[in-house]
LUMLO-345117 format. One line per 2 residues: number of its first residue (from 1); their letters; for each residue x, y, z of C-alpha. Coordinates in pm, whole numbers. Example, Ala and Ser with C-alpha at 12.3 -4.5 7.8 and 13.67 -1.06 7.14 Angstrom:
! LUMLO-345117
1) AS) 1230:-450:780 | 1367:-106:714
//
This chain:
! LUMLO-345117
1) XX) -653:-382:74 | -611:-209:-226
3) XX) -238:-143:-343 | 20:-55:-606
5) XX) 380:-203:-509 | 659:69:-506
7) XX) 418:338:-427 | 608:389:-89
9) XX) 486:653:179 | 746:553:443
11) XX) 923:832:479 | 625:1007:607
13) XX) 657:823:941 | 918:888:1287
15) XX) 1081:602:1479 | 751:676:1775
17) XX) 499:580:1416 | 756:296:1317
19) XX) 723:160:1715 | 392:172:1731
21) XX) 321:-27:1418 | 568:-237:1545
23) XX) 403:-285:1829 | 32:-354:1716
25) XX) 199:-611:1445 | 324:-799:1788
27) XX) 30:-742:1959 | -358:-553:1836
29) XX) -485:-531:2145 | -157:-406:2317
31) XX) -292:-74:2545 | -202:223:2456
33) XX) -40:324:2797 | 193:16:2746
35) XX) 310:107:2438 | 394:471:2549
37) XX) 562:339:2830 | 781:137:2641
39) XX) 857:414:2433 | 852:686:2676
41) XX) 588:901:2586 | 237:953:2698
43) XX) -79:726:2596 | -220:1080:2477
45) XX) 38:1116:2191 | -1:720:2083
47) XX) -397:737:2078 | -322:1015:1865
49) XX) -37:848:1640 | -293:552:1610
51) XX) -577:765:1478 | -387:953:1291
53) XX) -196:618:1124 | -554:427:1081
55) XX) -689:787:907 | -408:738:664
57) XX) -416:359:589 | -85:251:712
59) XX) -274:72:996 | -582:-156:993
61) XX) -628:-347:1292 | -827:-690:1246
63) XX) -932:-1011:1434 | -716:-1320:1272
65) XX) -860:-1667:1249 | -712:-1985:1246
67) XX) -833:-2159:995 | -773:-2485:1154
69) XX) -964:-2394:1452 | -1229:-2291:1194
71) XX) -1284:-2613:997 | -1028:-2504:710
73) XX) -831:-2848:648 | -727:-2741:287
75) XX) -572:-2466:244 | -386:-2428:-182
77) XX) -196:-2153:-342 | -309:-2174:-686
79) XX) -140:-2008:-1063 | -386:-1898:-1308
81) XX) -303:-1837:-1680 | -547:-1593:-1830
83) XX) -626:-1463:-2206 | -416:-1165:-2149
85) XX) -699:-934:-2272 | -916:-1014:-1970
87) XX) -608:-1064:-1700 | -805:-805:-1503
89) XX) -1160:-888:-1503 | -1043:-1273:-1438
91) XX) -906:-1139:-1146 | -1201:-956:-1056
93) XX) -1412:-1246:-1065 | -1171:-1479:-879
95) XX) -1163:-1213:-578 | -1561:-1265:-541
97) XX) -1534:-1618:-457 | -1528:-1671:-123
99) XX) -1309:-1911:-91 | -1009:-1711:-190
101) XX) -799:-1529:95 | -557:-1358:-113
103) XX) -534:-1285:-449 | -225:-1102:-703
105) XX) -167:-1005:-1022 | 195:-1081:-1077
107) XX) 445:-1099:-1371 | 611:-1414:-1473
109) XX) 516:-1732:-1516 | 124:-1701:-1404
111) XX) -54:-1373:-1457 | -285:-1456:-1139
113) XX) -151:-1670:-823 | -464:-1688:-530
115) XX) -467:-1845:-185 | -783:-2034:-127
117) XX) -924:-2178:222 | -1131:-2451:184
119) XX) -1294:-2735:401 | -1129:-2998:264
121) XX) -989:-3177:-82 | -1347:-3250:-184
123) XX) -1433:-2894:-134 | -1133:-2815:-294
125) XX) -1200:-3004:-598 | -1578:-2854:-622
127) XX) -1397:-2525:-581 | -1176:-2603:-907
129) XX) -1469:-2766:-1112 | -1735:-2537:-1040
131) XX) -1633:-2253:-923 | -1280:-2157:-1113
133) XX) -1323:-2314:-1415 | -1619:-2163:-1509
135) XX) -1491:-1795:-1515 | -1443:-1702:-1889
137) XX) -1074:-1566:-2000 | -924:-1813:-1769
139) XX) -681:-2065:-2021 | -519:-2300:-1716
141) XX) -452:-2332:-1384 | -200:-2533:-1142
143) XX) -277:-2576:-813 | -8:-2597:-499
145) XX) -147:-2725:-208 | -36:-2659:122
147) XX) 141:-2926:354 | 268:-2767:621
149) XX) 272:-2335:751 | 654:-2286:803
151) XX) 616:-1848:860 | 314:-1660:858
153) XX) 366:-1249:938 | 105:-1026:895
155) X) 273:-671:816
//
């Protein structure tokens, strides 16, 4: 997902658009006749809201894994420093590794914070050593690993 914050489209979308994305955030899979039900309308007009809300990129539905279930027993946020020069191709480079789940340029005290899933601290570690440190324009990292999930939304 490609994005700039603050460029906000919102106001492009009706309370039946804000439902329904309410509604698939609950629930993918949720049929389109139960969702116009709820809201009172037919599953005609939803299909249609769907399409027409996937067409414009305010929806994407996906399949979610747990990465638990999938072998993942580390899971780290980490902060990246970068030559400021190269902020942007560093981050290009991270975002190829497949390890990484996430991945923001931010201001403040990193220029770069990633989420990476890995199999476990050893992986981790090879991660850090071979993979991270090697990409040039990167000047330190710190790494956060995770303990325990308290919230997870997907919006």
């Amino acid at each position: 997902m490609e994005s700039v914050i603050g460029n906000n489209q919102s106001g492009r979308l009706d309370n039946i658009d804000q439902s329904i994305i309410e509604a698939m955030q609950k629930d993918g899979r949720e049929a389109f006749a139960q969702i116009a039900e709820k809201l009172n309308v037919s599953p005609g007009m939803i299909r249609q809201r769907y399409n027409r809300l996937v067409e414009l990129g305010y929806l994407k539905v996906v399949a979610v894994t747990n990465p638990l279930m999938m072998g993942i027993r580390t899971m780290a946020l980490i902060g990246i420093h970068t030559e400021g020069n190269k902020m942007l191709q560093v981050a290009e480079k991270i975002s190829e590794l497949e390890e990484v789940v996430y991945l923001v340029v931010v201001s403040g005290r990193y220029d770069i914070i990633c989420e990476v899933f890995c199999r476990d601290h050893e992986d981790l570690l090879k991660f850090l050593t071979e993979k991270l440190a090697k990409i040039e324009g990167i000047r330190e990292t710190e790494s956060f690993m995770h303990l325990k999930i308290v919230k997870e939304i997907y919006f």
